[in-house]
C-alpha positions as CSV (number, residue, x, y, z in Angstrom):
1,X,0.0,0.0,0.0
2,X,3.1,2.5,1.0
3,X,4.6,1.3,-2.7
4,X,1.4,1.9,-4.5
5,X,1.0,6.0,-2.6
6,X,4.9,6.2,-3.1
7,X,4.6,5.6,-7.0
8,X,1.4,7.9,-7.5
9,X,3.1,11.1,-5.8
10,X,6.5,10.5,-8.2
11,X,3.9,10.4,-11.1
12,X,1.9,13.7,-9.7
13,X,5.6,15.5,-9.3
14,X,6.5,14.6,-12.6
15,X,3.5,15.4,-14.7
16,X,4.1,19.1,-16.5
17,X,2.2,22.1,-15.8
18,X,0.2,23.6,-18.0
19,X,2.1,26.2,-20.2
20,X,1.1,29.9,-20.2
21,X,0.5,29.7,-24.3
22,X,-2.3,26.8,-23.7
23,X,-4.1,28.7,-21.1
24,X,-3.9,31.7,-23.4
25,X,-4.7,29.8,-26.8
26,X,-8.0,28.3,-24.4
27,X,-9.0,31.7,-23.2
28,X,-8.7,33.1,-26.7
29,X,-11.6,30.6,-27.8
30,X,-13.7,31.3,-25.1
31,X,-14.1,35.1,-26.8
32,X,-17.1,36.0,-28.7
33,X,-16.0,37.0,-32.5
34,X,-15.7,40.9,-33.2
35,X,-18.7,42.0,-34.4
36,X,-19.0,43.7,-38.1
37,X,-21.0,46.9,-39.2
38,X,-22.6,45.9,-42.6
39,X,-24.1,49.1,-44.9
40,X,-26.8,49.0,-47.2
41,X,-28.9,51.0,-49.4
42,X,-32.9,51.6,-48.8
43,X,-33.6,51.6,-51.7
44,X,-31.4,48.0,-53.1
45,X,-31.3,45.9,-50.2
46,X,-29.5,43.3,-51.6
47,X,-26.2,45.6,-51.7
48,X,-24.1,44.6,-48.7
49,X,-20.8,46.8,-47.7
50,X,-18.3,46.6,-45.0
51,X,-17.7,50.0,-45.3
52,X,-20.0,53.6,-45.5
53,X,-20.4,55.2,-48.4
54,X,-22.4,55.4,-51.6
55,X,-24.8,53.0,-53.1
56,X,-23.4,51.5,-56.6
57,X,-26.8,51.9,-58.6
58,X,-28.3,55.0,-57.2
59,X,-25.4,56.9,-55.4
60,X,-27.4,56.9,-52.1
61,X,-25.8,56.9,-48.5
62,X,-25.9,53.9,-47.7
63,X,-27.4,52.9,-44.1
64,X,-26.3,50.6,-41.6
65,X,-27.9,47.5,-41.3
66,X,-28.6,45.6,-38.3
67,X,-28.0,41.8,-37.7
68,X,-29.2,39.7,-35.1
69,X,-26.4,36.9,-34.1
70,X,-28.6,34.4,-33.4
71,X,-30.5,34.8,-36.5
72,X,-29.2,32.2,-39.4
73,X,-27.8,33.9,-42.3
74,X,-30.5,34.8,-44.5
75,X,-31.0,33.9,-48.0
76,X,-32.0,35.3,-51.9
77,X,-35.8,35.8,-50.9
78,X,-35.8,37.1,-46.9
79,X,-34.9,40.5,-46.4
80,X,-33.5,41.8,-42.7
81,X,-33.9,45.4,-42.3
82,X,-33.7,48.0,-39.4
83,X,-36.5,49.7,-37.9
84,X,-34.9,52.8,-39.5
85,X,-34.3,51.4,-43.0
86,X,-38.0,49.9,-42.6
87,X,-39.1,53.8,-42.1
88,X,-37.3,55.1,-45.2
89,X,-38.6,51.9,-47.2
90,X,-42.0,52.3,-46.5
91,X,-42.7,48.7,-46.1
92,X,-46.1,48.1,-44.2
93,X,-47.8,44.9,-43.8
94,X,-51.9,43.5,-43.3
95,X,-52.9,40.5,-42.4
96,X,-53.5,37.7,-44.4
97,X,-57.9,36.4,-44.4
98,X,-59.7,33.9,-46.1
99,X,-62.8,35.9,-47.0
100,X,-64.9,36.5,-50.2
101,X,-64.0,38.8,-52.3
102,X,-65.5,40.8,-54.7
103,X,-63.7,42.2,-58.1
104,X,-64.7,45.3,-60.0
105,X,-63.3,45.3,-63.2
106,X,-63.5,48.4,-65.9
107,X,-64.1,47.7,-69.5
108,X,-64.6,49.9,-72.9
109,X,-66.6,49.0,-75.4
110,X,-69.5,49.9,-78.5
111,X,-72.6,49.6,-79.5
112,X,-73.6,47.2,-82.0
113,X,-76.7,45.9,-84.0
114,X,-77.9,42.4,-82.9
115,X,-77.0,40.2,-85.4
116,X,-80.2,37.4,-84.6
117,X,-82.5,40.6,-85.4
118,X,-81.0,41.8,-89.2
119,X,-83.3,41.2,-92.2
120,X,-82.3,41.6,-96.2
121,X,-84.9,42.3,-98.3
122,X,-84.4,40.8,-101.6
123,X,-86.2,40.0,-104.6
124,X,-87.4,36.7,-105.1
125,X,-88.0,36.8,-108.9
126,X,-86.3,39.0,-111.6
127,X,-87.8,41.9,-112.2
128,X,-87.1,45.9,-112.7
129,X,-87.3,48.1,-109.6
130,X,-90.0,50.7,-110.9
131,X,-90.2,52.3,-107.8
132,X,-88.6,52.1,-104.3
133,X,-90.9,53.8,-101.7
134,X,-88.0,54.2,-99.0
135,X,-85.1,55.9,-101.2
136,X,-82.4,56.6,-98.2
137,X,-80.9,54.9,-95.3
138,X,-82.2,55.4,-91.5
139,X,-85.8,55.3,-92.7
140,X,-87.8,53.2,-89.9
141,X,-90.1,50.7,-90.9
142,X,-92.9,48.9,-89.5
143,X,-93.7,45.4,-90.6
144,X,-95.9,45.5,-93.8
145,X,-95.0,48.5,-94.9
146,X,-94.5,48.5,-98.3
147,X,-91.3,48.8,-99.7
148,X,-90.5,48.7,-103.6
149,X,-93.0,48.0,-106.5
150,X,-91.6,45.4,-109.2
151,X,-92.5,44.9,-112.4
152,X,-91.4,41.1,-113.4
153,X,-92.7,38.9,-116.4
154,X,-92.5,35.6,-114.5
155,X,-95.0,37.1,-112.4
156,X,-97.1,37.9,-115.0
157,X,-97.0,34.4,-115.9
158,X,-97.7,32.6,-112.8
159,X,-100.9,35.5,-111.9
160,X,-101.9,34.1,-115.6
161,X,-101.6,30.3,-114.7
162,X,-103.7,31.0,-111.4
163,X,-106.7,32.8,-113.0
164,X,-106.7,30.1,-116.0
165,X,-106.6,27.5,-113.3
166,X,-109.4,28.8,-111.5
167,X,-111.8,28.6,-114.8
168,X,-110.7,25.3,-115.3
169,X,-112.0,24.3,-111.8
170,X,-115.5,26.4,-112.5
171,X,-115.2,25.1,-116.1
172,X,-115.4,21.2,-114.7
173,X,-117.6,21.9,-111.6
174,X,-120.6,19.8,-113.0
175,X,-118.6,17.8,-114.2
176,X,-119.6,13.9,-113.2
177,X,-115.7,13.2,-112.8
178,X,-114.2,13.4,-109.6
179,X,-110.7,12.8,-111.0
180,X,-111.0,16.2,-113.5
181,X,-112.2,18.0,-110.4
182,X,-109.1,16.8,-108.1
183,X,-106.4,17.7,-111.1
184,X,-107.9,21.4,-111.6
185,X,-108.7,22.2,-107.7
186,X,-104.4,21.2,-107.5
187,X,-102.9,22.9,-110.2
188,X,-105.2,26.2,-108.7
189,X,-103.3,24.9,-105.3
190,X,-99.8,24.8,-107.2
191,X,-100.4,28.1,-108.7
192,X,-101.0,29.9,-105.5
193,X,-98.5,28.2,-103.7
194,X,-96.1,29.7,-106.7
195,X,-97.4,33.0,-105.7
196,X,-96.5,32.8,-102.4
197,X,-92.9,31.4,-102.5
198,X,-92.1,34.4,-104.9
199,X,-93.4,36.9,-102.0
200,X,-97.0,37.5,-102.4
201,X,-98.8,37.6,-99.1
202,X,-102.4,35.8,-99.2
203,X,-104.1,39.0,-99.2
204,X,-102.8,40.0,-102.7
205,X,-103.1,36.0,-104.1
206,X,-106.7,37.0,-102.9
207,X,-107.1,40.0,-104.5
208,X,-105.9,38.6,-107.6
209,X,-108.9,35.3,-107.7
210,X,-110.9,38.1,-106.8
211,X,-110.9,40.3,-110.1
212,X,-109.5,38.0,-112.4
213,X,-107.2,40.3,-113.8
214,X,-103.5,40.5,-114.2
215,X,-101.6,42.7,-112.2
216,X,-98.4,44.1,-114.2
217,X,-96.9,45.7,-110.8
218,X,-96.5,43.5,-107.4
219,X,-95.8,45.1,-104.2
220,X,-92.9,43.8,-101.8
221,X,-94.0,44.3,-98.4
222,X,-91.6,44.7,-95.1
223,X,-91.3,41.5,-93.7
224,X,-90.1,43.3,-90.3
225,X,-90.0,46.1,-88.2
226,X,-87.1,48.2,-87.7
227,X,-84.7,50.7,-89.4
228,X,-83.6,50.9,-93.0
229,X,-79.4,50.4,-92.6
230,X,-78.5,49.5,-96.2
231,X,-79.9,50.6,-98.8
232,X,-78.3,48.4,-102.1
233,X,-80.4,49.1,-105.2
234,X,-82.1,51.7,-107.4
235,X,-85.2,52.6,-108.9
236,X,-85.2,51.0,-112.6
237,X,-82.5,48.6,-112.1
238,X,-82.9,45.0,-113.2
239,X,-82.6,42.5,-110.4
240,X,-82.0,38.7,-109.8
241,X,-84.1,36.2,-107.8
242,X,-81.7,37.0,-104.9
243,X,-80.4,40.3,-105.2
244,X,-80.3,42.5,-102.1
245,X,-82.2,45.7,-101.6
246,X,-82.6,46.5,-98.1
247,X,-81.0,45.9,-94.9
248,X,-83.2,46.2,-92.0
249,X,-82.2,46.3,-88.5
250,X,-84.3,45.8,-85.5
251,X,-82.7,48.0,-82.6
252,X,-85.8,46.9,-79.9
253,X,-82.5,44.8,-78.4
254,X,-78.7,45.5,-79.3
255,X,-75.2,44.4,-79.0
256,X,-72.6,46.0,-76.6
257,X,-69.0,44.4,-77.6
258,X,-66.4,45.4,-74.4
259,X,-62.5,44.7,-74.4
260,X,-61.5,43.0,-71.7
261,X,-57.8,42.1,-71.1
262,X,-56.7,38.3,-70.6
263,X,-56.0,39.0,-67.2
264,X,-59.6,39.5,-66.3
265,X,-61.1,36.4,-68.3
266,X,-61.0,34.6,-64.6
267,X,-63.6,36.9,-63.4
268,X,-66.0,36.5,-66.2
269,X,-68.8,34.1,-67.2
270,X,-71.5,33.7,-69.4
271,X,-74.8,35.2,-67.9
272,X,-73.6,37.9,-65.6
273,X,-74.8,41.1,-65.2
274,X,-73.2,43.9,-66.5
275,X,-73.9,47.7,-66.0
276,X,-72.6,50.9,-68.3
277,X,-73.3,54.3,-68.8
278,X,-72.5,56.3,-72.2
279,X,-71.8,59.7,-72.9
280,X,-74.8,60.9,-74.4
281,X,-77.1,60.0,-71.5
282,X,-74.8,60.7,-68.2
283,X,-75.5,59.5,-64.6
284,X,-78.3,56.5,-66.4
285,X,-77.1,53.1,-66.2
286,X,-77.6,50.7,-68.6
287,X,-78.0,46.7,-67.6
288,X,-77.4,43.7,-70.3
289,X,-76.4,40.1,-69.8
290,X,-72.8,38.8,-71.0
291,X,-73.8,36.2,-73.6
292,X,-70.9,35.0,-75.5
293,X,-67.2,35.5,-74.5
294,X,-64.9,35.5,-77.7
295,X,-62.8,32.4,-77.6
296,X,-59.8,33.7,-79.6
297,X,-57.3,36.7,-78.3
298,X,-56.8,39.6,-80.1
299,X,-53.0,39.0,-80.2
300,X,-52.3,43.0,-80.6
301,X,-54.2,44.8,-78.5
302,X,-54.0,41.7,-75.8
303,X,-57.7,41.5,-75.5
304,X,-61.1,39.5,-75.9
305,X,-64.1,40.3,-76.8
306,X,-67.1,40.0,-74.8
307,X,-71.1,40.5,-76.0
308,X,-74.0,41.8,-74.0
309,X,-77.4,41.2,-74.7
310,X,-79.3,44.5,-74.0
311,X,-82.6,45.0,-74.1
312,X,-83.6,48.6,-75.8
313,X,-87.3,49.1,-76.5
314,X,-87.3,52.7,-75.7
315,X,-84.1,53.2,-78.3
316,X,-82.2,55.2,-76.6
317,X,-78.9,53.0,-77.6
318,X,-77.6,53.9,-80.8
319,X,-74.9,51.6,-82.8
320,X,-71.7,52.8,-82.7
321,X,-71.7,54.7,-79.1
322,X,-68.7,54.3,-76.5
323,X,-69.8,52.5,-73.5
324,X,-67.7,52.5,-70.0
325,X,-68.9,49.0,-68.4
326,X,-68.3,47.1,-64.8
327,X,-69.0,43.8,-63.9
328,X,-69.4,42.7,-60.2
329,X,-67.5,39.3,-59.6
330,X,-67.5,37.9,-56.0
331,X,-65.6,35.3,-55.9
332,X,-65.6,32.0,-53.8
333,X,-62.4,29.0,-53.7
334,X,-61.7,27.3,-56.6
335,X,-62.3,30.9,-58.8
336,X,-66.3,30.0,-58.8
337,X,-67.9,33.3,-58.9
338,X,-71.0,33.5,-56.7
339,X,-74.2,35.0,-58.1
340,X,-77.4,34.5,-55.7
341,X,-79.7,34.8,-58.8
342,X,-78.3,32.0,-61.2
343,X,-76.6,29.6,-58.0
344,X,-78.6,26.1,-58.5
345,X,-80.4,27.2,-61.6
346,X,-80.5,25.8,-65.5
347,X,-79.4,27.8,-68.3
348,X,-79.5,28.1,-71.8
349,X,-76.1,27.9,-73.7
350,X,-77.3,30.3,-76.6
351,X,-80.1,32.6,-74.6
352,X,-78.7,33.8,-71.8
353,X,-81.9,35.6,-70.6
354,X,-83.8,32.0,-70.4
355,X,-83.7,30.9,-66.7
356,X,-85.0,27.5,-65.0
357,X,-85.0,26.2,-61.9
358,X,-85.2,22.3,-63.4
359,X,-83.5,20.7,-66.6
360,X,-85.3,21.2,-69.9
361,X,-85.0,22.8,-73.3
362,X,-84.9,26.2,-74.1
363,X,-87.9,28.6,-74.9
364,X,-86.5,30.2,-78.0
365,X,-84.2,27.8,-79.7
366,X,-84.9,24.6,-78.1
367,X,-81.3,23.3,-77.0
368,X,-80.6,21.6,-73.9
369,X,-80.8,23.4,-71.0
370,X,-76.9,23.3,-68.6
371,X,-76.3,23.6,-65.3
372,X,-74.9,27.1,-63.9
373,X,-71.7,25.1,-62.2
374,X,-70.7,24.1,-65.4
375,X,-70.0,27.2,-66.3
376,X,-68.0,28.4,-63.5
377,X,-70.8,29.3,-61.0
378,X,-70.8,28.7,-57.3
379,X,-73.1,26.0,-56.0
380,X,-77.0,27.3,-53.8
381,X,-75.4,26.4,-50.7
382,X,-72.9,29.2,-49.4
383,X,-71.7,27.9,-45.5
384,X,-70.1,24.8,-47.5
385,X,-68.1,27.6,-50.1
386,X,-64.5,27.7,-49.4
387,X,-63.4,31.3,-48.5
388,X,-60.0,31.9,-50.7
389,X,-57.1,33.0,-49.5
390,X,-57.0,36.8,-49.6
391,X,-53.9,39.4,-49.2
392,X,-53.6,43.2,-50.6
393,X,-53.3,43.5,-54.4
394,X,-50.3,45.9,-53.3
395,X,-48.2,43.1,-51.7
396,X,-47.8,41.1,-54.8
397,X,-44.1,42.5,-56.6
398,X,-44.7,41.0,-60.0
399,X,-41.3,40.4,-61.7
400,X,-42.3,38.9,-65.6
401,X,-44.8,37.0,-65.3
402,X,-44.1,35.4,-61.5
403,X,-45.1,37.2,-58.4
404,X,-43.4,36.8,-55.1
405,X,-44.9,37.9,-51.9
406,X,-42.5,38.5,-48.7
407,X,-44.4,37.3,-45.2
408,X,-43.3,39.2,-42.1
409,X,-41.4,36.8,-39.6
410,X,-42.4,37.3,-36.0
411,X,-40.4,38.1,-33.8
């Protein structure tokens, strides 16, 4: 036991102290690193100096920017500024909701005739235009009024055929064969049917059996109402079966084409509202129905075209006037808009203005009624909508065509 103690205090004597360079070189770790003073510019955050002076791209003072230690080094999308560089930046933040929103959005446009309601007066049999009773465009017409008087020998010719028929049937009245009778009483059916596929209404086939004479002028009548646009022909011209003398349009509903940018084609749909205002009547506002959205872009001025039906019985809307339109979109998740009037309803693809509350077929053109959510709509039911998630339009910095959106860290 003495040996074993004897031994351990020759080993404890001979051990070496511990040099004044280790304790120094150990004492030297324990030290925090100097700390650096790092300058930047409020206006390009991304430059980083060591030293104070000017900003490389805009020649600013350059600011000093705080660190925190304990923070990790940040990286090419977080941004570390100081509350004083925050100031002169001018960065605020909101919060971010899920809510419903709704979207206004601003559109130009004109005033156009409605296609559906366009009529061409034509002639139906050569002839010579010996008089035209409307001789100049903008004329309004009511249906039936009559329009040009034609002289034409093929209608001489089939006013003679009727009136020989219809002697032929007197001719063989007594007659004690039912077969004679049948033939004449058809060919007087043939004849007047002749009549009225060249544009003789029954009251003039009528007047024609009626005094058995030939009439060497025929009337064309106005087969609608509306207002003379075109005007193609000329008294004492010689026409074809088809040649075009009138244009009438029917302005008791017109057209509105708007430009809308691509950008706002995700707030649009077939059969919403629309409200616009034109200069010639300020402070009234006009309401039509969005029924057809142009499927191809106009690759110039960026933009589609979109059609509203409006209704115009007083005719106050004139072809050709600027328009300034909005259109209300509130928007649910899943970019569904939501419109109380149309939300569980059937609609037709061609009529916007035909409205069901079952499946069917449409009113005016017979096609297949469709669902509203097939075309974009929110469903009847709103708690089981999904609110999107909504932030300021401001906090978006769109660079091309990606968007990046900084989130404040808390502290």
């Amino acid at each position: 036991m003495g040996a074993v103690l004897a031994a351990f205090l020759v080993g404890y004597l001979l051990k070496p102290a511990p040099s004044a360079q280790h304790e120094q070189g150990h004492s030297t770790e324990q030290q925090a690193p100097e700390k650096k003073q790092v300058w930047t510019c409020s206006m390009h955050p991304q430059i980083k100096l060591p030293k104070k002076g000017l900003c490389p791209i805009c020649n600013m003072d350059l600011i000093p920017l705080e660190t925190d230690d304990s923070s990790m080094p940040t990286s090419i999308r977080q941004l570390t500024v100081s509350e004083n560089a925050r100031q002169l930046m001018d960065i605020e933040t909101a919060p971010v909701e899920r809510k419903f929103v709704t979207a206004t959005l601003r559109m130009v446009g004109k005033v156009d005739y409605d296609e559906t309601n366009l009529a061409s007066i034509t002639a139906w049999v050569p002839g010579r235009l010996d008089r035209l009773f409307v001789d100049y465009t903008g004329v309004p017409v009511k249906k039936g009024d009559h329009l040009v008087s034609l002289y034409s020998p093929d209608l001489l010719s089939a006013q003679e055929e009727l009136i020989q028929a219809l002697k032929g049937v007197q001719d063989v009245q007594n007659s004690e064969s039912a077969l004679m009778r049948d033939i004449t009483q058809s060919t007087v059916e043939a004849a007047r049917d002749r009549l009225r596929l060249w544009g003789l209404t029954d009251e003039q086939v009528a007047a024609i059996e009626k005094s058995g004479k030939v009439e060497d002028h025929v009337t064309i009548y106005a087969p609608t109402g509306g207002i003379v646009i075109h005007k193609n022909a000329f008294e004492g011209e010689y026409v074809k079966t088809g040649t075009k003398i009138y244009t009438i349009a029917d302005l008791s509903q017109v057209w509105v084409y708007l430009d809308a940018y691509e950008s706002d084609l995700q707030w649009l749909r077939y059969g919403q509202q629309v409200e616009f205002t034109t200069i010639a009547y300020p402070g009234q506002v006009f309401k039509g129905t969005i029924a057809f959205i142009d499927p191809v872009l106009n690759d110039k001025t960026r933009t589609i075209k979109i059609r509203v039906n409006v209704p115009n019985s007083d005719g106050q809307l004139k072809p050709k006037m600027f328009v300034k339109a909005t259109v209300q979109s509130q928007v649910a998740g899943g970019g569904r808009i939501m419109d109380a009037d149309l939300a569980g309803q059937w609609v037709c693809p061609m009529h916007p203005e035909i409205i069901k509350a079952e499946s069917g077929k449409c009113d005016i053109c017979q096609m297949p009624l469709v669902q509203t959510e097939s075309l974009g709509y929110a469903s009847d039911d709103p708690s089981h909508l999904e609110k999107p998630l909504v932030i300021p339009v401001t906090a978006a910095l769109v660079t091309g065509t990606r968007a990046i959106v900084y989130v404040e860290v808390p502290d």
